[in-house]
Structure formats: structure tokens, C-alpha cells
N, C-alpha and C positions, 0 to 999 in steps of 0.2 A: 504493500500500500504506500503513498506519495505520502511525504513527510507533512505537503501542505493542506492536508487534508485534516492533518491533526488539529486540534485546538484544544485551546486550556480556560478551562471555566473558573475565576477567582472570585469569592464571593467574600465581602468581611460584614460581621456579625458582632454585637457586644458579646463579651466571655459572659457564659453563664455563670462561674464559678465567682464574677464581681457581684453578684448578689445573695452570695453568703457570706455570712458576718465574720469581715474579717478578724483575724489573728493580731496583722499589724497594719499600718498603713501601707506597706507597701506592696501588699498584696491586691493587688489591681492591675489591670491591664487597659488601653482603652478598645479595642477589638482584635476581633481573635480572627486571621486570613484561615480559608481551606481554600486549596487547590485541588479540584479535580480534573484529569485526566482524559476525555475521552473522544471518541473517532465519529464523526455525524454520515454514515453512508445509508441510502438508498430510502430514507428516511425523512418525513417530514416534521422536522422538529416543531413548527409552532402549533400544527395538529394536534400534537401529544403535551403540547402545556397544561390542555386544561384536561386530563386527566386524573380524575379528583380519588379512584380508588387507591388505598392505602399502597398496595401489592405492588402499584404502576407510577411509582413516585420515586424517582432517583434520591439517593441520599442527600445529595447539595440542593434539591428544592425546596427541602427542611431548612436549611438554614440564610435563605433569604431575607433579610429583615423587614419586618414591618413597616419599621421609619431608619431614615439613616444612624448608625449606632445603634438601633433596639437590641434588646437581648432574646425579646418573643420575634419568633420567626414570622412571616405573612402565612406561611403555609400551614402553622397551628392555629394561627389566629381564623384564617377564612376557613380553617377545615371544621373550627369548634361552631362558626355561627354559622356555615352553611348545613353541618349537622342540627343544633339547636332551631334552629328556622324551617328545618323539613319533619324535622320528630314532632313538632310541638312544646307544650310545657310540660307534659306529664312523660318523666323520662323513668329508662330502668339502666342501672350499670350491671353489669353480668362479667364476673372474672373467673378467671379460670387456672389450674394451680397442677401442674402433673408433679404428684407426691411419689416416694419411692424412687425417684431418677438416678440416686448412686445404687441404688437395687438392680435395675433396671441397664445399668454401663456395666456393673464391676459384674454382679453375681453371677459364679459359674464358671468364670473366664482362668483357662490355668494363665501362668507368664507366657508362655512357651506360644502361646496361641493369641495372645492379648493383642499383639499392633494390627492385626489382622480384622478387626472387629469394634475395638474400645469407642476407635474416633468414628466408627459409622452409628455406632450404639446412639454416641452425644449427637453428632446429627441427624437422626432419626429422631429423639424427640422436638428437636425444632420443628421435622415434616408431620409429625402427629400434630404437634402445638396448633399448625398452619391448616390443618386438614380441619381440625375441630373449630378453629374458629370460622373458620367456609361456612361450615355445617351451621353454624349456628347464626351466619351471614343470611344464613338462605333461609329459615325459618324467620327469623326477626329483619325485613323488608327494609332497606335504606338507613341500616346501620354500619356501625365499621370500628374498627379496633385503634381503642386511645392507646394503650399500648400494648405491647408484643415481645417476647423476646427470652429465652432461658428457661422454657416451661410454661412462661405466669403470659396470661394477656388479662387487659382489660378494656369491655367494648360497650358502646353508649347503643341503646337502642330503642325503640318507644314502648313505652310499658303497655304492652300485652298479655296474654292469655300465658300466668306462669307453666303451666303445664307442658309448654313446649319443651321448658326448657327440663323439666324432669323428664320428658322424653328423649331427650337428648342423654340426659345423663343415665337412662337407664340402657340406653345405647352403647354407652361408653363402659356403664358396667360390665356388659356381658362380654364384649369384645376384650375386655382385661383380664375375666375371669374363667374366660375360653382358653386364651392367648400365654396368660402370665401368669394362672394360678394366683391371681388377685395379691400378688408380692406388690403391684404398682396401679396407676390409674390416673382417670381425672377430676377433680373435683368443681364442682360450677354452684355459684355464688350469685347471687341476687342482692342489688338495694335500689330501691325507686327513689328518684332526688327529681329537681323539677330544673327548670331553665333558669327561672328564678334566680336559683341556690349557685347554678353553675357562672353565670352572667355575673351576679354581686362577688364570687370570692368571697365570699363572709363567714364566719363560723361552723353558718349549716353546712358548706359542703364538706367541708371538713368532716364533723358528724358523719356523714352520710360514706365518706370514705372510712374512717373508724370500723363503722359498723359494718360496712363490706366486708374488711379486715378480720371484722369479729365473729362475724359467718364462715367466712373459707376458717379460720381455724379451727370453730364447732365443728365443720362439714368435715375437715381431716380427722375427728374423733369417730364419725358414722361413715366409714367411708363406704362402705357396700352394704345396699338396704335390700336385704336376702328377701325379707318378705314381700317385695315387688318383682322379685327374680326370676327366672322361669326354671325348672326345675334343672332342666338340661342345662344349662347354663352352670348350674351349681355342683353338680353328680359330677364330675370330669374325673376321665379317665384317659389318660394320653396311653396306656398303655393295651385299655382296652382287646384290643386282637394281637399282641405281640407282649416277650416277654421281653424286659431291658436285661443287657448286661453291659461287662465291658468290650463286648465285639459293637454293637449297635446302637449301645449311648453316643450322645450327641457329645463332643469334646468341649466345645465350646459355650454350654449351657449346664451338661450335665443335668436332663431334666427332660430331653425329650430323647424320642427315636432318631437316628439317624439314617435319613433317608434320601438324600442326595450327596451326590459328588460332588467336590470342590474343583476337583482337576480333573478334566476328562481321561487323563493316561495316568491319574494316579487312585490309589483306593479309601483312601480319605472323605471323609461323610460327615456332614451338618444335619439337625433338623432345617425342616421345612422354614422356622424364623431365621434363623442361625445364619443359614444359606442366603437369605434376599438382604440381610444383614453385612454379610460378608461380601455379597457382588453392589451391594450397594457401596462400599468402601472402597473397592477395584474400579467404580466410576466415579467416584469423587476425586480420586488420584489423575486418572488418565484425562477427565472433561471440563470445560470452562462455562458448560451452560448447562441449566437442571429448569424441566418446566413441567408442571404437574399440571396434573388436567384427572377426570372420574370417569368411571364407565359402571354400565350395570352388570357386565360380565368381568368375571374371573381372567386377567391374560397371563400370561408367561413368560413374556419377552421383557416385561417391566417391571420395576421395582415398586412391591407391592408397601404403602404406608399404613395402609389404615382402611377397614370396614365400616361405615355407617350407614343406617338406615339400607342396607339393601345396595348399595353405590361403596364401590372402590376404589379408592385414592390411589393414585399411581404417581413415578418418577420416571422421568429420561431424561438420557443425559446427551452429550454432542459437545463437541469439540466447537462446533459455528452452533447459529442462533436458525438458521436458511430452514433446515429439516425438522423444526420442533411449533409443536403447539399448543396450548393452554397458556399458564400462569409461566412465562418464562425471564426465568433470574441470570446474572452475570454472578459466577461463584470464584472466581479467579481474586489473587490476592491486588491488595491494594493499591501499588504503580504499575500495574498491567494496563493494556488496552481497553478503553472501554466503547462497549458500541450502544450506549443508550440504550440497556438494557438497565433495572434496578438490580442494585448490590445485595447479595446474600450471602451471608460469612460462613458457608455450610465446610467450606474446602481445607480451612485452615493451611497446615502446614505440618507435613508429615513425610519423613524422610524415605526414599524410594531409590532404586535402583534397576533402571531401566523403567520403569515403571511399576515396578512389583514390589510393593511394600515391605521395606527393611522390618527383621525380626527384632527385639531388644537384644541380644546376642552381638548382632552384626554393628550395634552403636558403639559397642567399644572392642570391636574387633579392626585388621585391617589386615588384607591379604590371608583371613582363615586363619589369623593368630591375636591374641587377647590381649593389646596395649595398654587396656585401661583399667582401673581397678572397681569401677562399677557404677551403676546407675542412681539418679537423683530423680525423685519425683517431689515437685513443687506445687503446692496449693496456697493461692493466695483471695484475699477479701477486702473489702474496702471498710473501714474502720467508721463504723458509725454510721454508716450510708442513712441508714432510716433516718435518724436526727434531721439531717440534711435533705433530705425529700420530706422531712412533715414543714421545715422550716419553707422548704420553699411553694410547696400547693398551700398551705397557710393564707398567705401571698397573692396569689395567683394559679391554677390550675395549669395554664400554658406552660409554668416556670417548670413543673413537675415532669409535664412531657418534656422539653427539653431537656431537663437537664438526664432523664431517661435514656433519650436517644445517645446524650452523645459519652454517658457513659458504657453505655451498649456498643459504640463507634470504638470508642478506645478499647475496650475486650475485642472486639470480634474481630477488628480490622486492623488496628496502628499494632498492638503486640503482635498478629500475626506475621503485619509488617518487618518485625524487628526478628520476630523467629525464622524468616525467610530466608537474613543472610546469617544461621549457622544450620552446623548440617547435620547433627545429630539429638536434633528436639525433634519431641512427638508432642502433638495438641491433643487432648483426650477434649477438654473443652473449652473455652474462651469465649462468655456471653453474659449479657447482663452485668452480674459485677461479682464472678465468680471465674476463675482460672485452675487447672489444673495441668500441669507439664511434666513431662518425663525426657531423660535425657542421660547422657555421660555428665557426670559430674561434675567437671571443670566445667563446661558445657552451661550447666544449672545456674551453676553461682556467679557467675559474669550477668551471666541474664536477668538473675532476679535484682542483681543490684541495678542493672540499666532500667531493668521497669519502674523499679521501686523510684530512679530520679526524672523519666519521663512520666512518670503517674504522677511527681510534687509540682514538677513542672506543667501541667496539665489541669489539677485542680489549683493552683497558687498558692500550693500550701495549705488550703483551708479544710484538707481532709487528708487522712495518709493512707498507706495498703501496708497489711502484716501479712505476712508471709511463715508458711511452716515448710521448710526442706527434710527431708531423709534419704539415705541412703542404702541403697538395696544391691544384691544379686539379680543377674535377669531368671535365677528358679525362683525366687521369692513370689508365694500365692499374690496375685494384684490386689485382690481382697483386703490382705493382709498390709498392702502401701498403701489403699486410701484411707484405710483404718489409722495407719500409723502418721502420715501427711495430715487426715481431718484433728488427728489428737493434737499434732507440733503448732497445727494454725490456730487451733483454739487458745492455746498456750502462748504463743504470739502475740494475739488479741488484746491479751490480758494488758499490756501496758499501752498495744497502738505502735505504729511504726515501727514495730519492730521484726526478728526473724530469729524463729526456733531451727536453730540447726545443732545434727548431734545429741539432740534432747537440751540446750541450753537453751532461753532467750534471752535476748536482748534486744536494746535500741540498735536500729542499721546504723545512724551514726557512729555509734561504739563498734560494731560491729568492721564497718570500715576502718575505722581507725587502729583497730587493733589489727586487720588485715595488713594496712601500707604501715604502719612499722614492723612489724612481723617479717613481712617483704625485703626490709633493707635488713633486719639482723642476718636473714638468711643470704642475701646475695654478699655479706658482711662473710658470712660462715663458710660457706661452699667456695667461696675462692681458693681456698687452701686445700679444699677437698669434696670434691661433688658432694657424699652420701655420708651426711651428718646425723641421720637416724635414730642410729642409738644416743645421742644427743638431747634427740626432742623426746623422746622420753622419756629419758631422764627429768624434761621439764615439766610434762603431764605430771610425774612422780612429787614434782616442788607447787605446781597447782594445785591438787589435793592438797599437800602439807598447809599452803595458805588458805585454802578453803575450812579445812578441820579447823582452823583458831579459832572462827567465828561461830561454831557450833559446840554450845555449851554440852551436849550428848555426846558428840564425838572427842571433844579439846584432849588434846595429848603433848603436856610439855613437848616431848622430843620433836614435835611439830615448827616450835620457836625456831628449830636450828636451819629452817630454811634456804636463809640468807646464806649463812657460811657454807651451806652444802654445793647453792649454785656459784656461790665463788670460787669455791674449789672445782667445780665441775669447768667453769668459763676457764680459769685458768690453765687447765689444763687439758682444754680441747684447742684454744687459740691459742695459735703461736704469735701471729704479726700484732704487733703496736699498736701502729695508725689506727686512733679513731676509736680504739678498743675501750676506752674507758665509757663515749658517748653511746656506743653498743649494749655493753654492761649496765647502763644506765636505762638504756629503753628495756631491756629482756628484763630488769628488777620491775620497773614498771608495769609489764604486764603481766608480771605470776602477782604482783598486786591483787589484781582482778578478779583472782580466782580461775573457779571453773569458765567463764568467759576465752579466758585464752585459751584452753585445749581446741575447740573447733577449728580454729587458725591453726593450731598446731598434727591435729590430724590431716588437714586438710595435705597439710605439705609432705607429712610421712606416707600418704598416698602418692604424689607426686614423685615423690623418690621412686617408690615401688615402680610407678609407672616408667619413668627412664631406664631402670633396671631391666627391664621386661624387653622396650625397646634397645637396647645396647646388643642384649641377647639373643634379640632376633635378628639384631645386623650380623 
């Protein structure tokens, strides 16, 4: 294609992030530029402006501003009163909540089999998320979804005949409890609010959001109402005509039959989910465009989403936009090409070779030999977020969807962005304002610190993201990392901006800090001799010792002798001079710390290992 064909769309917008209460003064910007990308062929752009469905609305349409420097977009503002002006005053909000979703990624999955599957898993419930809100599009007439995204939506619609909407959900019951043995599902929520309440911004809608809130978490206590259920729906027998073993278990689920091939020339078998799961991953890898569309019939050639009411949600995927039709997205990362299609962050970023999805094995492998010492999975969260969404719909309801959007923008697109250029990250999922990463280890901890200062640089400060790292084997159950990742991020949380690694947290500032000194003692150390190892042990050994002082249960005089232990150990592992006494001075400084400095400290005894490994496969 001719280069002058290209064009760059710049829109600038007031920072949403200047309307939460600052920290300090200087947390302000006066607007925030996006640059988008994209190619105008064969297409008539001004046609497709007034394109008012959510699904057909490019991401930079959103943030046009209403007046020059506004912070509300035109695109919320006219979408709230073009809605509110066709519904009337008598409105209903309807959310929706798929519970169970680390159920529904991790359970079942061995390591061994996980990259295969995990990131089709997490987007798969996007494509349910999108299927259920159709459904519910088409029941309730000239409604459309205020937000979307991670599982949850929420859509304004004109308060009608509630009973649709428990037809809906008794829909959704049975297809989970066919499907999934009722491990997962959806839940759908109702609260009737007026134009009124939405127009003034005042207290009531507030309320009226509260109590939404307060419904979906009732409704997550009743999630399956048996006594509305049809028997057959309930009685499930997946085993029914066949006996399970370990020949014809499913590997990948551990929970159904296996009853399709993966590889046609190989004997390898999925269930029936397992399988549309798994080639649904193999298209996400190889294609740049996914456009969903229903059918009354059962097909085969597509990627089946979702059953409701009697109609089948389907996927396809294509390389071009030319051979597809329905609901069709650009799923390509975010300085790609774009052909004015709407962005959908379903593709992420998951490493492949040739186009065949790298195993965990192969991330820290290189030529079928093991360089690395092992994998890192990262789960991180945004600190407080809710605070920050009640301050802002408080306010103004538009403020709420923005600032929605464009922290849905920064999970699903800008860190994809960033995980693009390394080559041994896997996106399990990145939405909403939730991340989970898996990767080689050096790998992890680069990255979570670039996110963590494009995340401060991004809100201004006026919010942080904690972070929980661990480290694994690729046999390690997956079950068993998000279990141990969900534990280190809660623990994270606990102070805010900080990062549980190794089982420690702390603040990322400290955590840095004690990283780039750490940095110079060692490239201070290994000039005289690469593999200082037994070294750093020795200092784990004087970190404990300072740890036990503080702990009136543990306190052991012989603990006091710390000091004279690493002076005698520093003297006699360094020979040279120069500088050694400012060295000596930084290394007392951090067994200070305590348990804090072992993280730093393992980190590099892994490091060593890894040179070692490499030296010995040259």
C-alpha cells in the first residue's frame, strides 16, 4: 500500500485523571494528545461518522471533546442524550457480572498444556461478555451498553417487562450448567432510575448505582435458581454413555470426554469445549480480524461462543476485513495498521514460533537447552480504583464512563503495547483494570517496573498499581501460580504501590532503590571474579540475622554480631581498594533492611546460575 495513503488522526482531550483530587499541585496536565494510526481504503469515511452503535465506534471517536479542552468527550455526551431522548424518562440499568472467570481460565489446565489454551480461555469471556449483551440488545429495543469490558457490562435500557430479563438469565443458567457444571456463569442485575436522576448528576443516581451494586452482589449469593430449572439441565451426566479414564479424559479440562483431535497426524484429544477453545487460540495468533455474527444452526467450521435462546454465537477470523461478515473488529496490536475497523484487544501478545504457540518450557529454553532459571507470573491491580470511580460518577456520570474507557485503553492496548517489544511474555489477561503475565523472569521484573512508571505517569500520580510477582517451574500446577500470584497481590495491596516479590513487600520505590544499589555493589564484586554466589549468601545469612533483632520471639544475642560477620566476610572476598569502603557502606545499608534485601539478592544468585548454564552450553 502507498505510504500517502496513510494518515494520522491527533485528537487532544482534557486528562481525565485532572479531575481527581489531586495529591499535589503538580499533578495536572492541560490535555492529554492520542495519536491514532490508520489507513482510509475503499471506504467512505463521512458515511460511517454517524454510526451511533457502540460495537461500530473506533476508539478515538470517544475521545473527541465536547468543547475545546473538555474532559467529557462529544461522543458520551451525545450518546447519553441521544439515548435518554429515545428511552424516555422511565429508565432500567441492567449489569451484568460473569463470576467464576479464574475458574473458568485456570481450572483443569496442567502447565504442560496451559499457553495452548489460558489466553483463549480470557478471551473467550470477552466473546460471551459481547454475545450476552446482543442478546439482551435484542430483547430490550434501542438500548446499548454504558459500559463493557473484563466480564462486567452495564446497559441503559427502557424499563420494560422485567421478565425478559429472567428469561435471559434462565438462558444463561442452563447453558453454564450444561457447559460448566455450574463452576461459572452470569449474573444480570436490574435498577430502574429515570432521566431525571441521570441529567441532574445528583445524589439519586448515585443511589440508584449503589443499589445496582447491591443487587449483583445478592444475585452472586443465589447464583443458580434450581427451582426454575428444567430438570435436564440439572441431572448432567457428561459421562452418560462412556466410561472416563486416563486414555479418554480430556487433558486440558480434566472433566470431560475426549473426543476430538488437536492435530490431525497426531493422537492427542480435547473435549468438545476444550477443542473450539484451543483452535480459537490458533486464530487469535495467526489473524488480524474476528467478526461475529448468529445462526440458528449448529456449524463446524466456526468458532462456537455461546448458545442462547435457540441462536448460536459464532467467530471468524481472517487475516483482511474483504471475506468476513457480521460484527467485524481490528484485533491487531496497537501501532499496526489500521483500516477503520473498531479496536478489540482480544489478540494481546503471546509468544509464537512460526506461528505455533510457544510452550512455557520453550521461554526459557534456547536451541532445546534450559538458559534460564525459571518463570514469573505477575498479577497486578489498581489501588483503590473504586474510590476513584464513586468520586468521579459522584460528579458527573460521563466522568465515570470515561475514565472507564481509558483505563480499559491502558490494560488492553498501551501494556500490550509494551509487551510486544519482549519476547518471552504470555498475556493470560489484560482488561478492565486487572493484568495477569507470565514470562522468564528477568523478563517479568523489567516489565512490571516499566508498567508500574507508565501506569504513575498515566494517572498523574493520583492513583498507583501493586503488583504481586512469583516464581515458578514450567511443571508447577497453573492453578497452583494464580493461587500463589492472587495471594502476593493481595499482600501488595496492603500498603499500595507496592510489589510482593519472593513473598516480601514492599514500596516499588524501595524496591528500586535497593535494586540500583545492589547493581553497583555487584558490578563493584564480579570485576574480580564473575561468580560471587556463595557471597550472596552468605548475605541472605546477615539478613535474617538483622531481621531476628526486631523480633522479640525470635531475638538471639548472637544475632548482634552481624556487623563484624559481614566485615569479615567483605574483607575477605575483596581484594581491590578503590571505592571499597563506599561499597561496604551501601551493602551495611541494605542488610539494614532486613528481609527486603534478599529479593535483590536472589534475584542475582539466579542470574549467576543462568551465565553458568550459558558458559556451559558454549
Amino acid at each position: 500500500m502507498l505510504k500517502s495513503a496513510q494518515r494520522i488522526k491527533m485528537e487532544r482531550i482534557g486528562h481525565i485523571f485532572n479531575k481527581v483530587k489531586p495529591k499535589d499541585k503538580q499533578s495536572f496536565i492541560d490535555t492529554q494528545p492520542f495519536e491514532i494510526k490508520y489507513w482510509k481504503k475503499n471506504i467512505n469515511w463521512e458515511v460511517r461518522e454517524d454510526v451511533t452503535d457502540d460495537f461500530s465506534k473506533k476508539y478515538y471517536h470517544a475521545l473527541v471533546p465536547i468543547e475545546d479542552r473538555s474532559v467529557i468527550s462529544k461522543y458520551d455526551n451525545e450518546k447519553l442524550n441521544r439515548l435518554v431522548d429515545s428511552l424516555g424518562n422511565d429508565l432500567l440499568l441492567i449489569s451484568g457480572d460473569f463470576w467464576g472467570i479464574q475458574k473458568f481460565i485456570f481450572d483443569g489446565v496442567t502447565t504442560s498444556k496451559a499457553s495452548k489454551i489460558l489466553r483463549s480461555r480470557s478471551a473467550m469471556v470477552q466473546l460471551i461478555t459481547y454475545a450476552v449483551v446482543d442478546r439482551i440488545k435484542q430483547e430490550f429495543k434501542g438500548s446499548e451498553a454504558l459500559l463493557f469490558g473484563a466480564g462486567k457490562f452495564m446497559i441503559l435500557a427502557k424499563n420494560e417487562n422485567h421478565h425478559k430479563i429472567k428469561n435471559i438469565q434462565k438462558e444463561l443458567d442452563s447453558y453454564f450448567l450444561k457447559n460448566f457444571f455450574g463452576q461459572n456463569g452470569f449474573i444480570l442485575s436490574t435498577q430502574t432510575t429515570t432521566r431525571d436522576k441521570i441529567e441532574s448528576q445528583k445524589e439519586s443516581m448515585e443511589e440508584d448505582l449503589n443499589a445496582l451494586g447491591a443487587k449483583n452482589e445478592e444475585n452472586k449469593l443465589n447464583k443458580f435458581d434450581l427451582l426454575n430449572v428444567e430438570d435436564d439441565d440439572i441431572l448432567i451426566d457428561p459421562f452418560k454413555n462412556s466410561t472416563i479414564d486416563d486414555n479418554n479424559s480430556c487433558k486440558f479440562c480434566n472433566k470431560r470426554i475426549a473426543t476430538k483431535k488437536i492435530h490431525k497426524n497426531e493422537d492427542e484429544k480435547a473435549c468438545s469445549i476444550c477443542f473450539n477453545q484451543i483452535e480459537l487460540g490458533k486464530e487469535l495468533v495467526k489473524n488480524n480480524y474476528i467478526s461475529i455474527f448468529t445462526s440458528s444452526n449448529k456449524l463446524s467450521k466456526d468458532i462456537e461462543i455461546i448458545q442462547l435462546n435457540n441462536i448460536y454465537y459464532y467467530a471468524k477470523f481472517s487475516k483482511n476485513f474483504n471475506n468476513l461478515n457480521g460484527d467485524i473488529f481490528d484485533i491487531t496490536i496497537i501501532d499496526s495498521e489500521y483500516f477503520d475497523y473498531p479496536k478489540w484487544s482480544l489478540k494481546s501478545d503471546i509468544a509464537t514460533d512460526k506461528e505455533e504457540i510457544k510452550s512455557f518450557n520453550e521461554y526459557i529454553e534456547k536451541d532445546g537447552k534450559v538458559i534460564s532459571s525459571g518463570l514469573m507470573a505477575l498479577k497486578a491491580d489498581i489501588d483503590k480504583l473504586g474510590d476513584t470511580f464513586r468520586e468521579l460518577y459522584r460528579e458527573d456520570f460521563r466522568l465515570f464512563n470515561r475514565l472507564s474507557r481509558e483505563v480499559e485503553f491502558f490494560f488492553s492496548n498501551y501494556i500490550t503495547h509494551l509487551i510486544s517489544k519482549r519476547d518471552n511474555i504470555y498475556t493470560v489477561f489484560a482488561g478492565g483494570d486487572d493484568l495477569f503475565l507470565i514470562g522468564e523472569y528477568k523478563e517479568i521484573i523489567e516489565l512490571a517496573k516499566e508498567i508500574r512508571e507508565e501506569f504513575l505517569t498515566f494517572s498523574l500520580g493520583k492513583t498507583t498499581i501493586s503488583m504481586g510477582v512469583v516464581m515458578f517451574k514450567p511443571t508447577t500446577p497453573i492453578n497452583f501460580v494464580s493461587e500463589m500470584a492472587d495471594r502476593a497481590e493481595r499482600r501488595a495491596k496492603i500498603e499500595r504501590d507496592s510489589i510482593d516479590i519472593f513473598g516480601v513487600s514492599m514500596r516499588f520505590k524501595e524496591f528500586n532503590d535497593i535494586e540500583d544499589d545492589f547493581n553497583k555493589i555487584v558490578e563493584f564484586l564480579e570485576k574480580e571474579r564473575d561468580d560471587k554466589t556463595t557471597f550472596y549468601y552468605k548475605l541472605i545469612e546477615l539478613c535474617d540475622m538483622r531481621e531476628r533483632l526486631d523480633n522479640k520471639e525470635q531475638f538471639n544475642p548472637q544475632d548482634a554480631l552481624w556487623k563484624s560477620k559481614l566485615n569479615y566476610l567483605f574483607r575477605r572476598n575483596v581484594k581491590q581498594k578503590d571505592n571499597d569502603s563506599k561499597i561496604f557502606t551501601k551493602l551495611n545499608n541494605l542488610i539494614e533492611k532486613g528481609e527486603k534485601f534478599k529479593p535483590s539478592i536472589f534475584l542475582q544468585i539466579y542470574k549467576n546460575r543462568d551465565k553458568k548454564k550459558e558458559k556451559r552450553d558454549d
